[in-house]
N, C-alpha and C positions, 0 to 999 in steps of 0.2 A: 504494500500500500504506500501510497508516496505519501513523504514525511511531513508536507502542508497540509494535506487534508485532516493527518491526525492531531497535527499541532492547533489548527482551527476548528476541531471536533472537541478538542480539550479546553479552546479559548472559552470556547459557547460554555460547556461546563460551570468552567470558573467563573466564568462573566454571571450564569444564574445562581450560582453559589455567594457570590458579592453580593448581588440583589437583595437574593433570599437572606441573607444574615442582615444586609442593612435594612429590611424593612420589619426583619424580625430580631430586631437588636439586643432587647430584652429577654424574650424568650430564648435566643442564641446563647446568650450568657448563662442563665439559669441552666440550660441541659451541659453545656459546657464546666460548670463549676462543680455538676454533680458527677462526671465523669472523675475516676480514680487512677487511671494512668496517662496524663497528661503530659507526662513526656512523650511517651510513645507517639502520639496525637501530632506532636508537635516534631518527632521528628519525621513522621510518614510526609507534616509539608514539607519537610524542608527537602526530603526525599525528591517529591514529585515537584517542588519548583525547580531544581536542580536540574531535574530528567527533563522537564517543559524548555526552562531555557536551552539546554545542551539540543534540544527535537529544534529550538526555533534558529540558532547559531549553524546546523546542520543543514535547516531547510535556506536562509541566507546563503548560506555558502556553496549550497550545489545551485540556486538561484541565478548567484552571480558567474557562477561556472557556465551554466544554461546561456548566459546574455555576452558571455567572453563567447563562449563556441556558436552562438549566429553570429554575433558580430564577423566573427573570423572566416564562417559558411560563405555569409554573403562578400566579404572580403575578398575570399578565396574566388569566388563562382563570377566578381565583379573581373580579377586581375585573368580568370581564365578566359574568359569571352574578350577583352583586350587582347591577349597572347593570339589567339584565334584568329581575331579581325585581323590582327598586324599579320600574323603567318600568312594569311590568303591575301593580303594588300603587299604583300612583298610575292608572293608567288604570282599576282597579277601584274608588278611591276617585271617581272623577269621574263615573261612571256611580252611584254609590250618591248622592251629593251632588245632579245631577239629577234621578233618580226621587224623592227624597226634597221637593227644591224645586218642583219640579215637579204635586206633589200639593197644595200651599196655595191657600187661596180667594183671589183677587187679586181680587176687584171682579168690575167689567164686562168685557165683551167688546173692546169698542170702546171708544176712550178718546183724547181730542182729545190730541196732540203737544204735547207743553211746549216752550218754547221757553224756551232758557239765555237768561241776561244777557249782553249783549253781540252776541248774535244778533235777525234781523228777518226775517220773513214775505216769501217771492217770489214764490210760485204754487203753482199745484197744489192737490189734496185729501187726501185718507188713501187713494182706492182707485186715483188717477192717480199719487200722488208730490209727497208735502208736500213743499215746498220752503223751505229756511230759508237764510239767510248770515250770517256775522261780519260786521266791521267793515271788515275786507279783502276783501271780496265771496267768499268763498271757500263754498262749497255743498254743504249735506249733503241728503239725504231720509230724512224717515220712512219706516220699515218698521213695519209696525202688527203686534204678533203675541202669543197667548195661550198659557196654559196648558191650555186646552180644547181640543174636535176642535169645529170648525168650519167652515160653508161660505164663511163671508167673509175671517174672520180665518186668518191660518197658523198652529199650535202652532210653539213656537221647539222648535229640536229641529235635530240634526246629522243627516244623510238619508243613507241610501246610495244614491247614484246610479250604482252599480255597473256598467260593462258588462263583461257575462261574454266577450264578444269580444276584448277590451282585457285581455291577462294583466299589462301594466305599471302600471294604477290600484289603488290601496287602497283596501279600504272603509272606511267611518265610524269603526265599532268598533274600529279597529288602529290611529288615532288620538287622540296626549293632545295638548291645549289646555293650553298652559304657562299661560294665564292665563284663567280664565273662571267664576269664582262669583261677584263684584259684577257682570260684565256680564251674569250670567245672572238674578242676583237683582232687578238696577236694568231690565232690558227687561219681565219680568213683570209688578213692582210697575208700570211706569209704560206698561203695551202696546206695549210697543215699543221703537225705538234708531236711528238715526241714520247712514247710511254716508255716506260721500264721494262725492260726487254724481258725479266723476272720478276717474280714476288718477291718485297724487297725480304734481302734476308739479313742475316746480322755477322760478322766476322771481327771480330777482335772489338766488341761490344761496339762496331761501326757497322753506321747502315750503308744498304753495298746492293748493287742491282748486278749480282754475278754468276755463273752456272756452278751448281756444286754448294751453294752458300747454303746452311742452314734458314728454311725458312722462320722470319722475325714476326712470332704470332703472343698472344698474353698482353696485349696493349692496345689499351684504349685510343678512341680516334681523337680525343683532346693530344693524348701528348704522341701521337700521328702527324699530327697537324704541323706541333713542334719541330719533331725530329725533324721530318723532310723540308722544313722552309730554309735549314741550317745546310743544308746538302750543299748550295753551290751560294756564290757571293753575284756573279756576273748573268745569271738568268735566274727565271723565277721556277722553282722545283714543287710543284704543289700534289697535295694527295687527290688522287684520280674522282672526275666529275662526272655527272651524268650525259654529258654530250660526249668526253673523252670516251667515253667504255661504249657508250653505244654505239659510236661511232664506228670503233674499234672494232667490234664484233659484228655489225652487217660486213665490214670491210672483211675480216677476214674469214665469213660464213659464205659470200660470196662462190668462191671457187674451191674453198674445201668443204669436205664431209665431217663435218664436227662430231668428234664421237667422246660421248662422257664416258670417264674410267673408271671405275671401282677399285678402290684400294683400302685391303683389309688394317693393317699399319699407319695411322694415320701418327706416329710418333718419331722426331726427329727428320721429320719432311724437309726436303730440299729441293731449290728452286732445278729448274729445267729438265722436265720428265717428257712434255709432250707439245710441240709447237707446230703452230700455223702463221704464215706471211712472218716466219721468223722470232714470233712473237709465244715465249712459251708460259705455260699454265693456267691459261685463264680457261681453261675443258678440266682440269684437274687438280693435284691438290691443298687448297680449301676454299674458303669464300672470302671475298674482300669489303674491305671498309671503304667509301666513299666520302664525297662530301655534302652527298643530295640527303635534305629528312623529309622526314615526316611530320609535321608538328614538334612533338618534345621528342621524335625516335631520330636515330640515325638509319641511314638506309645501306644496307651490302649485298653484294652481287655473287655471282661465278659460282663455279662446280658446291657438288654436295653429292657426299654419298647415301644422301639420302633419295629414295627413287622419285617421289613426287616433287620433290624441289627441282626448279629449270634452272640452266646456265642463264635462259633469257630475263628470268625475272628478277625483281627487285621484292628484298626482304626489310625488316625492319627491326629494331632490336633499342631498348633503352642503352645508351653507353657504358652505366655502369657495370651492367649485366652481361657484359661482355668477360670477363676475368670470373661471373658466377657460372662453370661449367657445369654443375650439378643441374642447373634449372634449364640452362642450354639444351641437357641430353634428355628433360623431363618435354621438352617442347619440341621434341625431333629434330634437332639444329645439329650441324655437326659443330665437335667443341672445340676447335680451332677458327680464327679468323685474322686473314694477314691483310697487307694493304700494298698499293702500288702505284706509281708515281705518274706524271704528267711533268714536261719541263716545256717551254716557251719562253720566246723573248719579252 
């Protein structure tokens, strides 16, 4: 029973017991003076005011708790419908910024790969997978891509690879890219952009985009974000976006037969098991972090050895929950996820 109603079923009591004594003041006395344990009498009140205050101190107090936890409800329910509006006014904003970018005359079609300072020529072409590296042997490829419809080139553009099978993927559109007008502006301008030729992995607790490199999995895409912006001084080294990956994979679904692998050992995974247009892992193994969310989730891509999950789709996952692998394996995810880069001028 809530503790107002009985503290005000007690008031009403006392309140006619007040009455009744003050209008019967006389006769209250006289049966009182003939009473012979008057202690006792007197201490059953002091009992029950005790108990009364301690019921109305109680009822106050979970009162004021009651008026702390709406204030806080509607607080709360006020700053989430902001969060909201601002999330779809910036995802409205990012779809006007590309259709608007998207419409300028860039040159040519096809446009030979720049190669930064600091970097050198390893193989490949523009329709196999230019091949470039640092200093540190570390490997990126061209991705060749326009602002036109073309049969060679790919328009750069976020794709829904949507399978309507699959009620756990998100499509394109329910997607914002925390970061993406210079890499959208600088791949145009220059046909193209640059991935990590690997899952970055990790070599002498440095991050390394190299065949053979233990993949660098157990971290979050906050401090993702970090490591890769430190990668190079002279270009911008950023963690992969939803126009790079899409990109990426009509490009290279085109002319090969993309086949997902099963691998029972998903421990101590190393970059470069299985590539297309030069570009290896994204068919195998694990899934990548991006920089596209969902509202408050981050969103990651690529293989899973789980059968119903697709290469094409887009997942989502809170960031903390990323390092909790017990709830990962409780949600059918696989329990690794690595990340992989995007570099432009």
């Amino acid at each position: 029973m809530n503790s107002g109603v009985v503290i005000i079923g007690i008031a009403i009591v006392l309140v006619s017991l007040i009455i009744y004594v003050a209008k019967n003041k006389q006769k209250f006395l006289e049966k009182y003076n003939k009473i012979k344990h008057k202690r006792n009498i007197k201490i059953l009140f002091y009992v029950l005011t005790i108990l009364i205050c301690i019921c109305f101190i109680k009822w106050i107090y979970e009162s004021i708790i009651q008026i702390r936890e709406n204030v806080e409800f509607f607080k709360t329910s006020k700053e989430n419908q902001e969060f909201f509006e601002k999330f779809d006014k910036n995802l409205q904003e990012e779809e006007n910024f590309y259709n608007d970018v998207i419409k300028k005359d860039y040159g040519d079609v096809l446009k030979q790969p720049y190669i930064p300072d600091g970097f050198e020529y390893v193989e490949g072409d523009i329709s196999s997978g230019y091949v470039i590296q640092d200093q540190d042997q570390n490997q990126y490829v061209w991705v060749p891509c326009t602002n036109k419809e073309n049969d060679e080139i790919f328009k750069l553009a976020k794709r829904d690879f949507f399978d309507i099978t699959n009620l756990t993927s998100i499509r394109n559109y329910e997607c914002l890219d925390i970061e993406y007008k210079e890499f959208i502006e600088s791949a145009l301008t220059n046909g193209g952009f640059y991935i990590s030729r690997f899952e970055l992995g990790k070599e002498n607790d440095k991050v390394v985009s190299k065949l053979g490199a233990k993949v660098w999995y157990n971290v979050t895409r906050k401090e993702v974000i970090g490591i890769v912006k430190n990668m190079y001084t002279n270009i911008n080294c950023r963690l992969v976006n939803g126009y790079a990956y899409d990109t990426t994979l009509a490009w290279i679904k085109k002319n090969n037969n993309i086949e997902i692998k099963y691998y029972e050992d998903l421990k101590n995974i190393t970059c470069g098991r299985i590539k297309y247009n030069n570009i290896y892992d994204l068919t195998d193994n694990v899934m990548e972090i991006t920089l596209e969310n969902l509202y408050d989730t981050i969103v990651y891509r690529g293989y899973s050895n789980i059968e119903e999950l697709k290469l094409n789709n887009r997942y989502n996952i809170e960031d903390k929950e990323i390092n909790n692998y017990d709830d990962l394996l409780e949600q059918k995810l696989i329990n690794l996820l690595a990340f992989r880069t995007v570099i432009y001028k």
